[in-house]
N, C-alpha and C positions, 0 to 999 in steps of 0.2 A: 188545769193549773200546772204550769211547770214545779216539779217535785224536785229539781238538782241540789234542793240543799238540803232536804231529808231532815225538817222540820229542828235544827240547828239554830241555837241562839244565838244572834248578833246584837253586842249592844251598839246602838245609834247614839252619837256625842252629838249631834248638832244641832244650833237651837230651835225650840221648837217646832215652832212653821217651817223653819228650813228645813228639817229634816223628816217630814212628810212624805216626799218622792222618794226618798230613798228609801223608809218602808215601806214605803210600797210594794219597791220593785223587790224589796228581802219575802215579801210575804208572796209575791205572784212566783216568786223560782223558789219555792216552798219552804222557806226560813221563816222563822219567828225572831221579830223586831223586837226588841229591850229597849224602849226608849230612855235614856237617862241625859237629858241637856246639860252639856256641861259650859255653855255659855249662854249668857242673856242678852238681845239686843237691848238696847231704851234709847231712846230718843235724847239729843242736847237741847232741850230748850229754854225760851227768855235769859238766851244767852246773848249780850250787847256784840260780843263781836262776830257770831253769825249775823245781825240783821245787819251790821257795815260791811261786812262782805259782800253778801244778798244786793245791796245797793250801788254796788260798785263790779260788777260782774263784766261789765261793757271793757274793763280797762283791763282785759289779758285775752291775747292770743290764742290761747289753749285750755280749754276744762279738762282737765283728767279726772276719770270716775272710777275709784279703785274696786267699788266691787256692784255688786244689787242693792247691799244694803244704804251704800252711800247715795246710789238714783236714788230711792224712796226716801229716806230722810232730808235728801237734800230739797226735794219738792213738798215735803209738809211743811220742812222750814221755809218756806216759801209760795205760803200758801197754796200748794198746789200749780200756782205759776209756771209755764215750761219756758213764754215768750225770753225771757232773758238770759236763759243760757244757750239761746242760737245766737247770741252775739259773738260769739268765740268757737273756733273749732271744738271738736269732741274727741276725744281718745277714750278709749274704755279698754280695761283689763280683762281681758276673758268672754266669752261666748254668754255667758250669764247676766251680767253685765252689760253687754250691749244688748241683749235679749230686753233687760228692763227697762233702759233709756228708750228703746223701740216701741214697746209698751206705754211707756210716758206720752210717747209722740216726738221723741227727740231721737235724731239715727248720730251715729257715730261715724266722723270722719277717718279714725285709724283705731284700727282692733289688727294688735301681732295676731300674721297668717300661723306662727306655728310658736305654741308655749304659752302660759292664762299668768304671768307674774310682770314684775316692775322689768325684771332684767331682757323677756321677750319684747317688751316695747320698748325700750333702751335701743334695743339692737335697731329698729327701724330705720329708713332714710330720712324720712321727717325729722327727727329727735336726734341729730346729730351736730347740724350746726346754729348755734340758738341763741346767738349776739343779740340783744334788747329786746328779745321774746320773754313777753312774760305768759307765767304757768299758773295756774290753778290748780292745786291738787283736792279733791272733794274725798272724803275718806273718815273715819272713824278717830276717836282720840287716841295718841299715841301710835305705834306702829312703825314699820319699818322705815330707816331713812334713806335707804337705797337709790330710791328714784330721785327725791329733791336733791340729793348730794351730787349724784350725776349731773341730772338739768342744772345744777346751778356751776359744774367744772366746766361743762361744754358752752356756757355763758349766759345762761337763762337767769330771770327773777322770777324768784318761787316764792307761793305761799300756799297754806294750806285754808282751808275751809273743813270745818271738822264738826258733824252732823250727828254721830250716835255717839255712843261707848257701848264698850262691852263690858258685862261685869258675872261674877259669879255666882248660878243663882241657888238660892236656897232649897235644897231637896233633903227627903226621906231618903235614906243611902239603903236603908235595912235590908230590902226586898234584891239590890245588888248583890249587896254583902252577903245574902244567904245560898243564891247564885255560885256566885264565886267561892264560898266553901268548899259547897259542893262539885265544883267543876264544871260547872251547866253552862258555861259560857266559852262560845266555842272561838269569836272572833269580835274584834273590837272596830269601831271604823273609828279615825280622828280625821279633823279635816282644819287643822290649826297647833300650830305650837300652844297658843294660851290655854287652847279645849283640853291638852293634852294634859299641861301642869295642874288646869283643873282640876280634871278626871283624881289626879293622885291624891292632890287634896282634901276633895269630897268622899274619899274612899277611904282614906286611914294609912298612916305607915304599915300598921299591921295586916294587913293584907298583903303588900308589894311582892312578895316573893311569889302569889300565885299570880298576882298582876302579871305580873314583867313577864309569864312562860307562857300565855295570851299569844296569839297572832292578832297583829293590829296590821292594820291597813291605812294607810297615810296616802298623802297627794302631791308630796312634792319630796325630795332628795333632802331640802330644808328640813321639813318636818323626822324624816327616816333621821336624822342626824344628833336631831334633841332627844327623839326616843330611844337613840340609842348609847346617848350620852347618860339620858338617865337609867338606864338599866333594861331597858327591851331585849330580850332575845330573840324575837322574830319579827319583822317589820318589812312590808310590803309595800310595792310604792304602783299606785295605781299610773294608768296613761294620764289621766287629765284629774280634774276635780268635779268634771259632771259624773251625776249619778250612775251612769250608765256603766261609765268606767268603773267605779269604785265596787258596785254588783261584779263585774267581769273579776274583775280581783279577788273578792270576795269568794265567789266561786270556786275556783283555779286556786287558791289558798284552803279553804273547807276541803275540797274534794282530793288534797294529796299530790296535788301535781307540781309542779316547780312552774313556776311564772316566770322563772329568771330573773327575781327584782328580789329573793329572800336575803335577809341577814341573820346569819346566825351567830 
């Protein structure tokens, strides 16, 4: 077993099953995982206006699938079903993403070559000019408006289809908290703005002064932005949001070296 992280605590924020891989790969280059979820998937269901969407799928040009979790919800609210969302192109956000829709049985006509958010696929040639194209955007409740406000300046009709929520789940904080007394906590990963105001939430004001002197590791310049608005003093921004990345960071942060991506 790879020993580079010399048996060093990182807590994992991500929800449960998601965040599986990435202990892994903390506990194979010799860290010890602290699982604490600070978001819960659940499911939208015997909700009337996902099954009139579900029924009318034929009548847009483009499904956008903004993450994994939107594949999978979007096929149990639909029963499982893949036949009808080949009626429409596919775009998918990110490597994950199209990973799951390929999984499903559904492949993805445009995944951005370089960048896993709304604004990497903005940039594409497809998505440029989009007079009487309509859009499907399949996605989680609430969320950023980035993409639909684009598609719809460059002349698109958008709507959403919206399959989970996220919400905040109910944890024992104790075994944290006693953690972070003590200092045992040597690096944080987040992988969302939501995860992150959670995180503070679920922990207590009175803590945040040890909070905030944490190295956290974040996945996008967005995220490095909130954390630093609310009071982070170290915040890393990994290459990508796959696991692998966030390990390399994690690394390269624990072991004292400069990454190039610190803020202090």
């Amino acid at each position: 077993m790879n020993t580079v992280l010399n048996s060093i605590n990182i807590l994992v924020t991500r929800p449960k099953q998601q965040g599986l891989s990435l202990i892994k790969l903390i506990e194979q280059h010799g860290g010890t995982a602290i699982n604490f979820p600070t978001l819960e998937i659940i499911p939208l269901i015997n909700n009337q206006q996902i099954k009139t969407k579900l029924e009318y799928l034929a009548d847009y040009q483009w499904h956008i699938f903004i993450s994994a979790n939107a594949v999978n919800f979007a096929l149990q609210a639909n029963n499982g079903k893949i036949e009808s969302f080949k009626q429409a192109k596919i775009a998918a956000i990110g490597k994950a993403t199209a990973k799951a829709l390929e999984e499903a049985g559904l492949i993805a006509d445009l995944i951005p070559e370089i960048g896993f958010n709304s604004e990497a696929l903005l940039a594409m040639p497809p998505m440029q000019s989009l007079k009487n194209k309509k859009f499907l955007i399949i996605r989680g409740e609430g969320g950023r408006e980035t993409l639909a406000q684009t598609l719809k300046e460059r002349g698109a009709t958008v709507d959403y289809l919206e399959v989970y929520k996220r919400v905040q789940p109910k944890a024992d904080n104790s075994a944290i908290l006693a953690l972070l007394a003590e200092k045992k906590i040597q690096a944080i990963t987040i992988t969302s703005g939501e995860a992150l105001h959670n995180l503070i939430a679920m922990l207590g004001n009175e803590i945040q002064a040890t909070l905030f002197n944490i190295p956290l590791i974040v996945i996008s310049e967005r995220i490095k932005q909130i954390a630093q608005d609310l009071g982070f003093k170290q915040v890393h921004v990994s290459a990508s949001p796959a696991d692998t990345a966030i390990i390399k960071t994690v690394t390269t942060v624990c072991n004292g070296e400069d990454s190039g991506r610190r803020s202090n």
